[in-house]
MARVEXFI-99465 format. One line per 2 residues: number of its first residue (from 1); their letters; for each residue x, y, z of C-alpha. Coordinates in nm, 4 decimals, m for minus. Example, Ala and Ser with C-alpha at 12.3 -4.5 7.8 and 13.67 -1.06 7.14 Angstrom:
! residues 2
1	AS	1.2300 m0.4500 0.7800  1.3670 m0.1060 0.7140;
This chain:
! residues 560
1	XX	m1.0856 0.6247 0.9288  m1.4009 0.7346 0.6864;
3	XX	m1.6195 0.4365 0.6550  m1.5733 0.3209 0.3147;
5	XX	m2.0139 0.3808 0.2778  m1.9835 0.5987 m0.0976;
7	XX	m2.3249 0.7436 m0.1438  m2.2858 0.8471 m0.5099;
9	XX	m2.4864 1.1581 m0.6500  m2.3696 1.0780 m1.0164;
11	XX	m2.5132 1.3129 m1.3125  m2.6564 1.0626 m1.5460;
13	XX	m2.4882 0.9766 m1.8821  m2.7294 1.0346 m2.1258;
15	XX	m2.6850 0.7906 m2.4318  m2.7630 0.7805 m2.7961;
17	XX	m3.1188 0.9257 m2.8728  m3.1896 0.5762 m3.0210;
19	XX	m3.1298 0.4018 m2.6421  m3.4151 0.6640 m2.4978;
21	XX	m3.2623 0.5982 m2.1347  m2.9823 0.6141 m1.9350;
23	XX	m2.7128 0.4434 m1.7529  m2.5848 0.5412 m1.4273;
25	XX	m2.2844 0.3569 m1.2136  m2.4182 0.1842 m0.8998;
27	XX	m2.5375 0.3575 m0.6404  m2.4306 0.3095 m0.2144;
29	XX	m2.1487 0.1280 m0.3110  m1.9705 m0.0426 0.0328;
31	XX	m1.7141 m0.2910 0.0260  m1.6333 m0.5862 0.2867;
33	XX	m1.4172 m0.5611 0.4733  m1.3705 m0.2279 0.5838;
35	XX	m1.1138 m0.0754 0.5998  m0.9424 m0.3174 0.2988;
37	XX	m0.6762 m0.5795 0.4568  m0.4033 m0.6909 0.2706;
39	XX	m0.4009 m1.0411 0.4664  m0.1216 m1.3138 0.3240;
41	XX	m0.0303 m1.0726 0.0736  m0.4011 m1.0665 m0.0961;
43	XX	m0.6556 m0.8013 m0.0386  m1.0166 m0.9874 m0.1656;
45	XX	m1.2773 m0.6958 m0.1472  m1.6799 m0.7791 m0.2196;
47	XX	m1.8180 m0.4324 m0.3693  m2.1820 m0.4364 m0.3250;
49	XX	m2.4823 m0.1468 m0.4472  m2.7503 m0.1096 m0.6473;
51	XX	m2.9163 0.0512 m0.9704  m3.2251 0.2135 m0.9212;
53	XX	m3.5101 0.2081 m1.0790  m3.5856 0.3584 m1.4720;
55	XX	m3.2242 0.3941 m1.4522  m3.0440 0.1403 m1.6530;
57	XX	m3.1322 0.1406 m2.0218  m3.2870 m0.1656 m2.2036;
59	XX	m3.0500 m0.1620 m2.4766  m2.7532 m0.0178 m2.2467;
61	XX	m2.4470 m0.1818 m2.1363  m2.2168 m0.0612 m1.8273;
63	XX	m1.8729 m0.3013 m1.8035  m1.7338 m0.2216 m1.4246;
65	XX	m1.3648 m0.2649 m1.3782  m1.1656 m0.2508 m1.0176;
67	XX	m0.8296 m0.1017 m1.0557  m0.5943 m0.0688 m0.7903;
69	XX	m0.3979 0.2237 m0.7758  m0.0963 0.3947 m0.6364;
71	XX	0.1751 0.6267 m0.7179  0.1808 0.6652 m1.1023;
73	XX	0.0794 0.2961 m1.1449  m0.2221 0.0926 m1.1393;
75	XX	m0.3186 m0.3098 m1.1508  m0.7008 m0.3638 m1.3308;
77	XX	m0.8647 m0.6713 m1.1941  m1.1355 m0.8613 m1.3631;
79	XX	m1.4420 m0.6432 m1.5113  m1.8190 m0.7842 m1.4705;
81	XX	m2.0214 m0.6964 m1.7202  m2.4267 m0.5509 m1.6497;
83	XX	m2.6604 m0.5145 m1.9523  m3.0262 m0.4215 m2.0226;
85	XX	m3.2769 m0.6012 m2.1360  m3.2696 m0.5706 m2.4902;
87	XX	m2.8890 m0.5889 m2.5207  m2.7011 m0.7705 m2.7571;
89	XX	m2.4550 m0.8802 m2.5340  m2.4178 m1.1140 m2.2231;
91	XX	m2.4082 m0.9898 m1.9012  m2.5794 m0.9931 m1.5896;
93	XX	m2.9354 m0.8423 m1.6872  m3.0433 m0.5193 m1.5008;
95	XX	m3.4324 m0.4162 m1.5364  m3.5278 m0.0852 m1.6221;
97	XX	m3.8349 m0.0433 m1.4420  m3.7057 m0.2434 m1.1203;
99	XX	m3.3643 m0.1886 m1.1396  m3.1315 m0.4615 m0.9423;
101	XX	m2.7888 m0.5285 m0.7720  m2.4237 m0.4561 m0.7945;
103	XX	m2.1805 m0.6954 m0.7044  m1.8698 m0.8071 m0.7754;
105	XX	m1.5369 m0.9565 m0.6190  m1.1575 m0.8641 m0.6402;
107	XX	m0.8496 m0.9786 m0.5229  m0.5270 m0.8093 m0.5568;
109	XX	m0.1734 m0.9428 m0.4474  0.0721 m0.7102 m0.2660;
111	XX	0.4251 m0.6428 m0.4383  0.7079 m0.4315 m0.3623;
113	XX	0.6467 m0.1732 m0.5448  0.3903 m0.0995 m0.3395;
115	XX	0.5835 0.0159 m0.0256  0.5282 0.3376 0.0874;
117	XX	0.2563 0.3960 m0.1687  m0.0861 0.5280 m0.0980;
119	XX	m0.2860 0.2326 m0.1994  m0.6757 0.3291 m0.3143;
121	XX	m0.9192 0.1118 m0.5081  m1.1623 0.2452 m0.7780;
123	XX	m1.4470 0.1415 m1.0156  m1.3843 0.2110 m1.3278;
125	XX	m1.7087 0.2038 m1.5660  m1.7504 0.1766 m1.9217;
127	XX	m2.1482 0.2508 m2.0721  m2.2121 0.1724 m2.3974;
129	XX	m2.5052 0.1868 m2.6352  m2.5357 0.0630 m3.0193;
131	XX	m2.2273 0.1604 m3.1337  m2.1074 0.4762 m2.9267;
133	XX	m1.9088 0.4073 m2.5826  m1.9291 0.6719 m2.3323;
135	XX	m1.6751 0.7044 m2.0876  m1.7147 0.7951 m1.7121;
137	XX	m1.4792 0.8676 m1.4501  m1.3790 0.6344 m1.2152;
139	XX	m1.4990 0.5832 m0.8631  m1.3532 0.6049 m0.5752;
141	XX	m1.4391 0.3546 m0.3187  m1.1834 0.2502 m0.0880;
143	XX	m0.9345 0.5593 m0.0009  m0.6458 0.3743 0.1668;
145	XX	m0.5798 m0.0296 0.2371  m0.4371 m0.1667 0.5493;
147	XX	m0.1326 m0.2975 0.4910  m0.0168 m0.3726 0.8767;
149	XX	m0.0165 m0.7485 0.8092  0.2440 m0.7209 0.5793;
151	XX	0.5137 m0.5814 0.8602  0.5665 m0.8978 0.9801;
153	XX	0.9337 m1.0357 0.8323  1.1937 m1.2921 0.9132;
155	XX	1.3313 m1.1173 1.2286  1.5040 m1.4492 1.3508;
157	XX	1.8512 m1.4879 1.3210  2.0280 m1.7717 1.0488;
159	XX	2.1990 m2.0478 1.2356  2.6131 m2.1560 1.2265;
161	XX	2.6706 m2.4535 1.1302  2.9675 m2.5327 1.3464;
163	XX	3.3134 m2.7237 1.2819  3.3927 m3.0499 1.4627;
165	XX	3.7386 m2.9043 1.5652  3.7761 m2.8922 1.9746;
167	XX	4.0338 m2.6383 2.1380  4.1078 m2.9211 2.3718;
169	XX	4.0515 m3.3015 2.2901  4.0968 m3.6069 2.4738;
171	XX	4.3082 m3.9545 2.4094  4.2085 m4.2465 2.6353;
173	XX	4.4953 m4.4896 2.7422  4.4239 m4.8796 2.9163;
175	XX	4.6264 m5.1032 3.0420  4.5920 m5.4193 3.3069;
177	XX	4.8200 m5.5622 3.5740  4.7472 m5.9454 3.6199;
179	XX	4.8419 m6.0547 3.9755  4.9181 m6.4203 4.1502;
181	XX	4.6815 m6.5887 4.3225  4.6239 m6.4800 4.6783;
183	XX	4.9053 m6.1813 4.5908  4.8412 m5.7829 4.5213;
185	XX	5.2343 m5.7060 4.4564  5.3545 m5.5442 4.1308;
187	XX	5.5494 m5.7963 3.9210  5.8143 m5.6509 3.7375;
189	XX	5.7102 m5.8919 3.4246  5.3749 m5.7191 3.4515;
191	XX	5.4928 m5.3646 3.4540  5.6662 m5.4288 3.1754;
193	XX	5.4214 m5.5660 2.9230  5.2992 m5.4043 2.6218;
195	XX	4.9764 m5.2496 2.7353  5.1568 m5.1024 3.0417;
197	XX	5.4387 m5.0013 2.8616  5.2417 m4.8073 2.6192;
199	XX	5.0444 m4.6849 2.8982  5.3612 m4.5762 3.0727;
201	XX	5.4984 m4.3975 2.7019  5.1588 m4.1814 2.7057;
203	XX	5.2529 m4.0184 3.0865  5.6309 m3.9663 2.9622;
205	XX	5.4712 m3.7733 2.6601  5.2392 m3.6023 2.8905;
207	XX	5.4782 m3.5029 3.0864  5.7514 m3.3747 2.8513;
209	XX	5.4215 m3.2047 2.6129  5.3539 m2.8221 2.7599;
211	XX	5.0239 m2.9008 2.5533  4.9156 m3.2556 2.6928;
213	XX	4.8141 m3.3344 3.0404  4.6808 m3.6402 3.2666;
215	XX	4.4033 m3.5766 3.3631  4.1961 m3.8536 3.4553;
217	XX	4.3252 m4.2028 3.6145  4.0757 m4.4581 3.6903;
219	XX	4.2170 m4.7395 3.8508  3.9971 m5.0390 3.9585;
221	XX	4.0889 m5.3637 4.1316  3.9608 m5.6995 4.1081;
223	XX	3.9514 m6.0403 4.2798  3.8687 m6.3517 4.1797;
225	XX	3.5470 m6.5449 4.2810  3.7297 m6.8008 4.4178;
227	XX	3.8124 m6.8301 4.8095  3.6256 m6.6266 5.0524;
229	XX	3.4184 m6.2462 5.0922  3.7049 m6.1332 5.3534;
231	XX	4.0283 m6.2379 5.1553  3.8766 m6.1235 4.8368;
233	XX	3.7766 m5.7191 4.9236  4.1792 m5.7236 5.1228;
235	XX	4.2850 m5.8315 4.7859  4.0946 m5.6172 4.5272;
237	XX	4.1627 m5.3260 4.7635  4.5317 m5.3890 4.8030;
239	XX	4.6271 m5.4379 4.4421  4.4323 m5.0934 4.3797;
241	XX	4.6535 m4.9139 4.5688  4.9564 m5.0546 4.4904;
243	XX	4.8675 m4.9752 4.1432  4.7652 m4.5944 4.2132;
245	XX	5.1188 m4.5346 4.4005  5.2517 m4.6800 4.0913;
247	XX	5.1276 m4.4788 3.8526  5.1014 m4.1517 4.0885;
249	XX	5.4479 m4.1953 4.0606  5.4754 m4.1807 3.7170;
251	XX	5.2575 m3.8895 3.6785  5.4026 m3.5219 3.6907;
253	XX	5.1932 m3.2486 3.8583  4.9293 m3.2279 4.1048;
255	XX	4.6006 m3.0989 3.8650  4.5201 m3.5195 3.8097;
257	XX	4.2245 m3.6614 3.8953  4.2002 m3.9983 4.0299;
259	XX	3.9498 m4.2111 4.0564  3.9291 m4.5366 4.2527;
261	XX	3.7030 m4.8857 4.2335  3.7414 m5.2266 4.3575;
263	XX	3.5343 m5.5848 4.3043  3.5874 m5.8361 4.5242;
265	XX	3.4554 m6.1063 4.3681  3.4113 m6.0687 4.0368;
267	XX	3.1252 m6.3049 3.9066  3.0387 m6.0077 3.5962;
269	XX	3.4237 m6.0836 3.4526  3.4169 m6.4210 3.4745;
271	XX	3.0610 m6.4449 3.3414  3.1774 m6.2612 3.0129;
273	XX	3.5659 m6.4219 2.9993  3.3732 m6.8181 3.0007;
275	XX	3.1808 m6.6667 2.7450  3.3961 m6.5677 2.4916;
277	XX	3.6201 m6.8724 2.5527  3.6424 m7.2417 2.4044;
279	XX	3.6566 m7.4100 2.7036  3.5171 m7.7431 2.7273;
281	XX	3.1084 m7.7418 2.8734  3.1105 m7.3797 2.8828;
283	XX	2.7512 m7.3596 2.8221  2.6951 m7.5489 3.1589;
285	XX	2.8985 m7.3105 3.3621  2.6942 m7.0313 3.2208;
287	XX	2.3489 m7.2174 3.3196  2.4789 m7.2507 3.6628;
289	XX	2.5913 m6.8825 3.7184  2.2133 m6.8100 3.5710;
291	XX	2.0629 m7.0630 3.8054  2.2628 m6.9668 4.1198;
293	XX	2.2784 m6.5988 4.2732  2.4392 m6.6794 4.6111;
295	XX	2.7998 m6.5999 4.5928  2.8957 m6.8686 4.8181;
297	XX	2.6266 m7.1234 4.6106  2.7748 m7.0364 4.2282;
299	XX	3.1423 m7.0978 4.3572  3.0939 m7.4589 4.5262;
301	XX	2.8007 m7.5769 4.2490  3.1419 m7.4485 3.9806;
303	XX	3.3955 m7.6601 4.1941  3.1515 m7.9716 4.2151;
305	XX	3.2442 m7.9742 3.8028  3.5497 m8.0722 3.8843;
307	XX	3.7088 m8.1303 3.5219  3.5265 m7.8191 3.4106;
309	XX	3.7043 m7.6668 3.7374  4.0589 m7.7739 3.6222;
311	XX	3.9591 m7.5251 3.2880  3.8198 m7.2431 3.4736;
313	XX	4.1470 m7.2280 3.7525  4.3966 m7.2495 3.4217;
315	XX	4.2195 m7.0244 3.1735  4.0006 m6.8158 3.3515;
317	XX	4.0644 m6.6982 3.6910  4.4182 m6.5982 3.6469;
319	XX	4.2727 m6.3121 3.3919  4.0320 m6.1588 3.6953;
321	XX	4.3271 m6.1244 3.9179  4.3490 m5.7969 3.8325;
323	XX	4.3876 m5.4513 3.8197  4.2797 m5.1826 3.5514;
325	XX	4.4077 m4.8217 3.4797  4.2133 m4.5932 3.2439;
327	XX	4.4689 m4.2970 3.1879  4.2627 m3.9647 3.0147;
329	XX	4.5429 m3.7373 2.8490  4.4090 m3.3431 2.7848;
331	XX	4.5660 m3.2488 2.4804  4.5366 m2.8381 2.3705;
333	XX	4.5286 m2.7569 2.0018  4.6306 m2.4859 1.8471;
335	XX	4.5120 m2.1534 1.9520  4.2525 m1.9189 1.7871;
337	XX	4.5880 m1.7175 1.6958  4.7982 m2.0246 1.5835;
339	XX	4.4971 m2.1385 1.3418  4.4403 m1.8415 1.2024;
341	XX	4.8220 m1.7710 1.1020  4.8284 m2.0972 0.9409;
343	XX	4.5244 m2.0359 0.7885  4.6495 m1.7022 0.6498;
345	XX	4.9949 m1.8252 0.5624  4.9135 m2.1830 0.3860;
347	XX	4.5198 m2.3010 0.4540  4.6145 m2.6137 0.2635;
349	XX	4.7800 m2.7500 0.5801  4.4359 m2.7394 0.8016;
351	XX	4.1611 m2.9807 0.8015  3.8233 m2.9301 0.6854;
353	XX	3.7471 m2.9209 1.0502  3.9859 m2.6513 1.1135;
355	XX	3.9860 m2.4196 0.8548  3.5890 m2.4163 0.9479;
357	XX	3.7283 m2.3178 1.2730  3.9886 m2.1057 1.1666;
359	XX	3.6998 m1.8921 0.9393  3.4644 m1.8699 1.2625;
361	XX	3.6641 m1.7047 1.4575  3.8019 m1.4828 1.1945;
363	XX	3.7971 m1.0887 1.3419  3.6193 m0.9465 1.0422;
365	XX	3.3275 m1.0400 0.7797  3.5683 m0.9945 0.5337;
367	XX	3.8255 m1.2247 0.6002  3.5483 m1.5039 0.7176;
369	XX	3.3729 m1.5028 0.3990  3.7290 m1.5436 0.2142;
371	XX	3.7934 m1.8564 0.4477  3.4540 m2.0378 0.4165;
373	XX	3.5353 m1.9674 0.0087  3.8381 m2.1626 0.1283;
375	XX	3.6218 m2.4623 0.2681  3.3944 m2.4301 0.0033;
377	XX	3.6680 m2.4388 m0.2828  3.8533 m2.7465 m0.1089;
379	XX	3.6180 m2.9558 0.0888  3.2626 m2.8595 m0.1428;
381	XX	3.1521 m2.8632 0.2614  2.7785 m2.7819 0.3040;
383	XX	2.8851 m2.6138 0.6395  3.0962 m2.3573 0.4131;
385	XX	2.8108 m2.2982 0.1874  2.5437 m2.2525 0.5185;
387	XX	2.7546 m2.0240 0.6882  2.8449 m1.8035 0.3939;
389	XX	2.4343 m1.7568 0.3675  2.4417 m1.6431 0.7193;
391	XX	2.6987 m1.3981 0.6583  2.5566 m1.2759 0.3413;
393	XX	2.1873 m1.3158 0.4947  2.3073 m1.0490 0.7889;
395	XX	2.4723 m0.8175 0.5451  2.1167 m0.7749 0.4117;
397	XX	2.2360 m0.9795 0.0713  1.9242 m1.2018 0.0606;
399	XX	2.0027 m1.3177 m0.3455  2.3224 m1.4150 m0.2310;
401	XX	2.2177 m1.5667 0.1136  1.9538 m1.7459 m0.1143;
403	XX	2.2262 m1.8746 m0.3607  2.4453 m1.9969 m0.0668;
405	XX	2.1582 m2.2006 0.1028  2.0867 m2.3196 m0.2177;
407	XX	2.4405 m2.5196 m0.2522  2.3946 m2.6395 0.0836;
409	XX	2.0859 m2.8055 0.0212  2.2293 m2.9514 m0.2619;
411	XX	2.4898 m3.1325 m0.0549  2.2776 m3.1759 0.2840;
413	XX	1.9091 m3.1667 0.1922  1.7660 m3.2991 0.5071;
415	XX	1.9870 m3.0839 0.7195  1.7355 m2.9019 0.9786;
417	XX	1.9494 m2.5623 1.0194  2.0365 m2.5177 0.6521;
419	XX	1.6689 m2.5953 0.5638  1.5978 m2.3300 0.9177;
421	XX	1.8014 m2.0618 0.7462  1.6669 m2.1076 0.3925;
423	XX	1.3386 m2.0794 0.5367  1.3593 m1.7092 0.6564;
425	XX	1.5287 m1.6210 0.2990  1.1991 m1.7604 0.1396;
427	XX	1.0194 m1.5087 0.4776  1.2263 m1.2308 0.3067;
429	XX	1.1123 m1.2713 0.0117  0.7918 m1.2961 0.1001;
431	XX	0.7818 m1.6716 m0.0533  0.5825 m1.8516 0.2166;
433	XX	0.4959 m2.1655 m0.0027  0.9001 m2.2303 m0.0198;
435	XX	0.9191 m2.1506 0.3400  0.6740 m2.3082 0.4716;
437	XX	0.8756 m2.6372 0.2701  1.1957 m2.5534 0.3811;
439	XX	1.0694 m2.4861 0.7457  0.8846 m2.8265 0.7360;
441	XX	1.1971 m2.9808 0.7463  1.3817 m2.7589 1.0165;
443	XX	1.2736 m2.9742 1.3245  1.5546 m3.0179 1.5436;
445	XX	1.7037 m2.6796 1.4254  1.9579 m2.4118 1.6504;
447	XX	1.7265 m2.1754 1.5737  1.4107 m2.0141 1.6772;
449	XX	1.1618 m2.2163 1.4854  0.8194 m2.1093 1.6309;
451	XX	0.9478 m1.7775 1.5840  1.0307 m1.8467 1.1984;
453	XX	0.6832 m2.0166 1.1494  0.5068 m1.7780 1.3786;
455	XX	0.6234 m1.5337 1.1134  0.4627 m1.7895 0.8099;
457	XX	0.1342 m1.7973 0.9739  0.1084 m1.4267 1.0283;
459	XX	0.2449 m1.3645 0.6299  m0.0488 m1.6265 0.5310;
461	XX	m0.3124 m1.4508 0.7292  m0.3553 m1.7541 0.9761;
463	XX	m0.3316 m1.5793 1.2701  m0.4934 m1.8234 1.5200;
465	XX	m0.1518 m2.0847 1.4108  0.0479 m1.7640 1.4556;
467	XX	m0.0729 m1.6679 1.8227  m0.0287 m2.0698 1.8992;
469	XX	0.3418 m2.0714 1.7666  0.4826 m1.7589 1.9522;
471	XX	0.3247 m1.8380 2.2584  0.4762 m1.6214 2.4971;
473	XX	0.7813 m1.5145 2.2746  0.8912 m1.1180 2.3139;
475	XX	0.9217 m1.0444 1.9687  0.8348 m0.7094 1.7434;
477	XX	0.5971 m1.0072 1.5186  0.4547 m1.1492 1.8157;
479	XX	0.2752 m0.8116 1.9220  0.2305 m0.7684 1.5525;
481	XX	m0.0030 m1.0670 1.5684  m0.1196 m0.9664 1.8406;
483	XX	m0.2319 m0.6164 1.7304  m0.4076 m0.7924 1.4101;
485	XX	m0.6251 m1.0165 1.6769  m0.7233 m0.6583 1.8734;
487	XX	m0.5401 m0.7946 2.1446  m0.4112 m0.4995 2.2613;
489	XX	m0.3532 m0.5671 2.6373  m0.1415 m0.8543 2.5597;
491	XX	0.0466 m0.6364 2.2407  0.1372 m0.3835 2.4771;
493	XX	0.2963 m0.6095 2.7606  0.4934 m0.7715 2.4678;
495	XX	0.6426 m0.4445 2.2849  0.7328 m0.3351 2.6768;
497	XX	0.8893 m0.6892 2.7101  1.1112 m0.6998 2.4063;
499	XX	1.4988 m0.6708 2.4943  1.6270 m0.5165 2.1832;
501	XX	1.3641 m0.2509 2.0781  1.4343 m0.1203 1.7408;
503	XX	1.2223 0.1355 1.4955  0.9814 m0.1357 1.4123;
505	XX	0.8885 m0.1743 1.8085  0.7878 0.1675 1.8070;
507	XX	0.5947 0.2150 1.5195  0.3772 m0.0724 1.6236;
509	XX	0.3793 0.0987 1.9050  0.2387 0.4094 1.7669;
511	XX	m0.0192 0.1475 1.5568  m0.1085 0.0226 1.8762;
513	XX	m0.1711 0.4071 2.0389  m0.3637 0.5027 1.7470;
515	XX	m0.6083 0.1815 1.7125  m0.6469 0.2512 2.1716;
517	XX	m0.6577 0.6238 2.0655  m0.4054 0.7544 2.2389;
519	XX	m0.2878 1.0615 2.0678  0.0296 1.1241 2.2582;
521	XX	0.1905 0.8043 2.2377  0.1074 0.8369 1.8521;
523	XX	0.3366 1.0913 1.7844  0.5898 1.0172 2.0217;
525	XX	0.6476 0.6671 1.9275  0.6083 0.7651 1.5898;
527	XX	0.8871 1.0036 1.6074  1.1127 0.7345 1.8023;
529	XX	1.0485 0.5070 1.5110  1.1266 0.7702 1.2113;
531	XX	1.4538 0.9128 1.4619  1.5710 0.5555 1.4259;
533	XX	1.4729 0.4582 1.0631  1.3501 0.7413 0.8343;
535	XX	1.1874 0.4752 0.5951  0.9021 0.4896 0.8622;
537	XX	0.8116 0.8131 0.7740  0.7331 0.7304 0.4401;
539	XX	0.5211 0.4867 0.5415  0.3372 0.6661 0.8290;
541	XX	0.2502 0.9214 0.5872  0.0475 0.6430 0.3696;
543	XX	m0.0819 0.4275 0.6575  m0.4468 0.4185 0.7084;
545	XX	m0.3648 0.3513 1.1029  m0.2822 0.6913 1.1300;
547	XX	m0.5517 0.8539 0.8799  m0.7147 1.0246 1.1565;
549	XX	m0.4320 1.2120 1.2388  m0.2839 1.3045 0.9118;
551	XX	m0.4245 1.6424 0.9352  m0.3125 1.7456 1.2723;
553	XX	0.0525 1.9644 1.2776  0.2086 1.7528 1.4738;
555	XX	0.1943 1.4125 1.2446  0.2753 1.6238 0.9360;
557	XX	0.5547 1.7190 1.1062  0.6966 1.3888 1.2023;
559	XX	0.6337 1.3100 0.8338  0.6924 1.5510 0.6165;
């Protein structure tokens, strides 16, 4: 690309006879940087020159104005006013016989409109003397702006916001089986009590119930700490098994899953049943079984209280004679093809948890958006409102996806995936001050975060946070950033990396070729790109990346 270095052979504008002089523009105009950067959306330019000598009138006046054009449009920035010596208005004084310096700044925001335009800058000067005003053309100074920053968008995908409803849940069933001292048989009185004989219920249901199954059983047994180690493990083991036969004979089928435990002695039960009791002195038992550790020790120091003994044997022991069953029943809901009939026939008889259900797995756009209106119209669900962004988000309906997201903050305004997805409609938009809010609050988010504010960085020119929050992501904006650092090595091992390449990974794949000069891969990525999405080719044909090569037969015919 030209260096933007405008030495200016300008014919002098010769003024009224009463100024004597003349004014000419500034002379070897350059402007920093170069080439021009749009970077966060802002291209800031410092114009610098000079007027020479005997070349500025005393009584003259020269107003310069940078205007930013392109198309049929243009955007004037602020004008800086030079003046002579002996002029009547304020300036910045310029001497005749020594002349002085041009400078001035200018800062111009990108907007749509803009896209696929040739962007150029220009000075546009005004000289004026007494009363007549003299106008001169403008000035060309910076014949293209880089606008390579600004490809970076919100490539990350919105996140679901999932229902609570499960295909297959689970009910959990408990019962116990007290047993007689020194004894592990089933009494009938037992088996027929009302924890066991709800317990028992549950497996008939199971049973009968083509959509219920056992299948868990966890059956421990429990002694006693009274008597010895020996009789104590026979015991707890015995009364487990008796109770597993039991209930394996209650259970249908052979896809159960049993699980087995035993305690001999159990000092952890008895700890916790003194504790919640009344008994008389309880508080002493408890400082002797946190005094004593032995086994052996805790039992004969308990027995030496002998009234407090009487207690214990009466109220407490006979409930860790024991066995316990924890019973897990599988029960299957309806089908993705049973919700969805109900939810086509009469949605009124779903939850909010399954109509959520019933709209995610929907076969068509269509018919999900009309069930999340369902949710939305019934429930006022945030989860409704998120995921109807999402769907309008994909369908490239970013005022609607923004509307949606808006609701769901409304109802959920801490929620990290709704503030996530609002985030890369704010990216869209090009609204980084919203998004950077929104995305403040995404922590904890389903989606791809760095990525999102990898993609803020880069849009507020802050590429050194950008590089540090894609790390070693594979993304068409990573090697973006990475092409705006001149890191080209690294670029190109990330555009060869990425799993989905679309028209965007090969047009910065044909930036990349032309910045390492490498004609070839210029035009043949280029063409990829434009093959793919023809917007490219209006762009290409603008883009100062490829200004080198506009005249060559082979671009022009990519882009024409």
């Amino acid at each position: 690309m030209k260096k933007s270095l405008f030495l200016l052979s300008l014919a002098a504008v010769v003024l009224m006879t009463s100024c004597s002089k003349i004014v000419e523009k500034p002379q070897e105009i350059k402007v920093n940087p170069d080439p021009l950067t749009f970077v966060g959306g802002v291209m800031n330019a410092d114009i610098t020159g000079t007027f020479p000598p005997k070349k500025f009138a005393r009584k003259g006046q020269l107003e310069i104005t940078p205007v930013l054009k392109y198309g049929d449009k243009e955007i004037v920035g602020e004008p800086e006013m030079y003046v002579g010596e002996k002029a009547k208005v304020n300036g910045i004084p310029v001497s005749y016989k020594k002349g002085g310096k041009y400078t001035q700044k200018c800062a111009f925001r990108y907007t749509p409109d803009m896209e696929g335009k040739e962007l150029k800058l220009y000075l546009r000067c005004n000289a004026k003397c007494g009363k007549k005003v003299y106008d001169i053309p403008d000035v060309l100074v910076a014949d293209g702006i880089n606008t390579t920053a600004l490809l970076a968008d919100a490539e990350d995908v919105p996140v679901l916001t999932p229902s609570a409803y499960q295909t297959v849940t689970t009910e959990l069933s408990e019962a116990d089986i007290h047993f007689i001292v020194a004894q592990a048989n089933l009494r009938d009185s037992e088996l027929k009590n009302e924890s066991m004989t709800a317990l028992q219920n549950t497996i008939k249901e199971a049973n009968k119930d083509s959509k219920k199954s056992i299948s868990r059983v966890e059956i421990s047994g429990y002694a006693s700490p009274e008597g010895g180690q020996d009789i104590n493990e026979r015991l707890a083991v015995n009364r487990q098994a008796n109770t597993e036969k039991f209930i394996k004979g209650k259970v249908s089928g052979n896809q159960t899953k049993y699980i087995s435990a035993t305690t001999a002695e159990d000092w952890e039960g008895f700890q916790a049943a003194v504790q919640n009791s009344d008994i008389q002195d309880k508080e002493l038992v408890l400082r002797v079984l946190e005094m004593y550790q032995d086994p052996e020790e805790r039992e004969t120091q308990i027995r030496n209280l002998s009234q407090v003994y009487s207690d214990l044997a009466r109220d407490i022991l006979p409930q860790l004679r024991r066995s316990r069953i924890l019973v897990t029943t599988s029960v299957v809901g309806m089908s993705d093809e049973e919700i969805l009939k109900v939810a086509r026939e009469d949605a009124t008889q779903l939850d909010v948890e399954q109509l959520l259900y019933a709209a995610s797995v929907a076969p068509t756009k269509e018919e999900q958006v009309a069930l999340y209106k369902k949710v939305a119209e019934r429930f006022n669900d945030y989860r409704a409102y998120n995921n109807l962004g999402k769907l309008a988000y994909e369908s490239n309906d970013i005022d609607a996806a923004e509307k949606y997201y808006a609701k769901a903050l409304a109802l959920a305004p801490n929620n990290a995936d709704v503030n996530f997805n609002a985030g890369l409609v704010d990216l869209a938009n090009g609204d980084v001050q919203n998004a950077e809010k929104h995305l403040g609050k995404a922590a904890g988010t389903k989606g791809d975060l760095d990525g999102a504010l990898g993609t803020l960085y880069t849009m507020k020119g802050d590429y050194n946070k950008a590089k540090t929050a894609y790390g070693t992501a594979h993304s068409n904006n990573a090697a973006l950033q990475q092409i705006i650092n001149q890191d080209y090595a690294a670029a190109r091992q990330t555009l060869a990396a990425i799993e989905e390449p679309n028209a965007k990974t090969d047009y910065l794949k044909a930036v990349l070729a032309a910045r390492t000069n490498d004609r070839e891969s210029v035009y043949s990525n280029l063409q990829s790109a434009v093959a793919k999405d023809k917007e490219y080719k209006t762009r290409a044909a603008v883009d100062v990346e490829f200004a080198k090569y506009k005249e060559d037969t082979k671009f022009q015919a990519i882009v024409k």
